[in-house]
N, C-alpha and C positions, 0 to 999 in steps of 0.2 A: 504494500500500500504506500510506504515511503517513497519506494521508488516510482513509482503514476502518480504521486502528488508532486516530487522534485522533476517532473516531467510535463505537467500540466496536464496530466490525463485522469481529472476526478471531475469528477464522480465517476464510480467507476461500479459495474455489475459484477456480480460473483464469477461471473463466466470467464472478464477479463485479468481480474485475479486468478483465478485458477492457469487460464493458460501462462500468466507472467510468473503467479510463485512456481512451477515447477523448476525450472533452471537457477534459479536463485536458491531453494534447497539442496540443488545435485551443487552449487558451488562449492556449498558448507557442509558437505556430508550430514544432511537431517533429511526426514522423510518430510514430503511434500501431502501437504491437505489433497489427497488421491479424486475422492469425489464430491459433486456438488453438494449432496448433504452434508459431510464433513465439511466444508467452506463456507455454506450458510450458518450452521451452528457457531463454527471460527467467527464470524461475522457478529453475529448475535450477541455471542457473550461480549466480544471487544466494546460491540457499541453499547450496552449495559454496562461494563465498567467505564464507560468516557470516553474512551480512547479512540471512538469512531463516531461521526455524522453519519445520519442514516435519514437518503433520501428516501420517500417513496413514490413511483411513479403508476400514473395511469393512463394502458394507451388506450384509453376509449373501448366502445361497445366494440370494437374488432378485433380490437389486442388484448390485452393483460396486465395484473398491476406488476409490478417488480421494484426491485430496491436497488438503492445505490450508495455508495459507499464512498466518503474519505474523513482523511485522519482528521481529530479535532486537536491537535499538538501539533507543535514543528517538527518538520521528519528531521529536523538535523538530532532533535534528543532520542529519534527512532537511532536513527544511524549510528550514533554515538554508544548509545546502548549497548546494542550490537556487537558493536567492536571491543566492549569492555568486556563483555561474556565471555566472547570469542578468547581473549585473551586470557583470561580466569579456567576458559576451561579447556587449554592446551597443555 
């Protein structure tokens, strides 16, 4: 999500998360949120603890509702996080 928001690409649907975190997990040897249910739930709880806006969208009588998603923090304390972990747990 850090990265589509240091990108200008938010809000952003589960789907497009899913395709982006997968290669960003094989970087860091962690397993990737595999299916849309595991990345809706992923979603869920984040934005119930804060840590996500949670749009919700409606396409009309022919489409469907859906959500959309970006960070309610600055990705730079994503990113930085991140990096402290990483480093803690080599």
């Amino acid at each position: 999500m850090a990265n589509l928001q240091t990108g200008g690409e938010v809000p952003a649907r589960s789907t497009e998360l899913q395709r982006t975190s997968e290669p960003v997990a094989e970087s860091h040897a962690a397993s990737s949120l595999s299916t849309l249910k595991r990345i809706h739930d992923h979603l869920f709880d984040r934005h119930m603890l804060g840590f996500l806006r949670r749009h919700e969208q409606n396409k009309g009588l022919s489409g469907r509702q859906c959500d959309e998603y970006e960070l309610d923090l600055d990705p730079a304390i994503v990113f930085e996080t991140w990096t402290e972990i990483a480093e803690h747990t080599q």
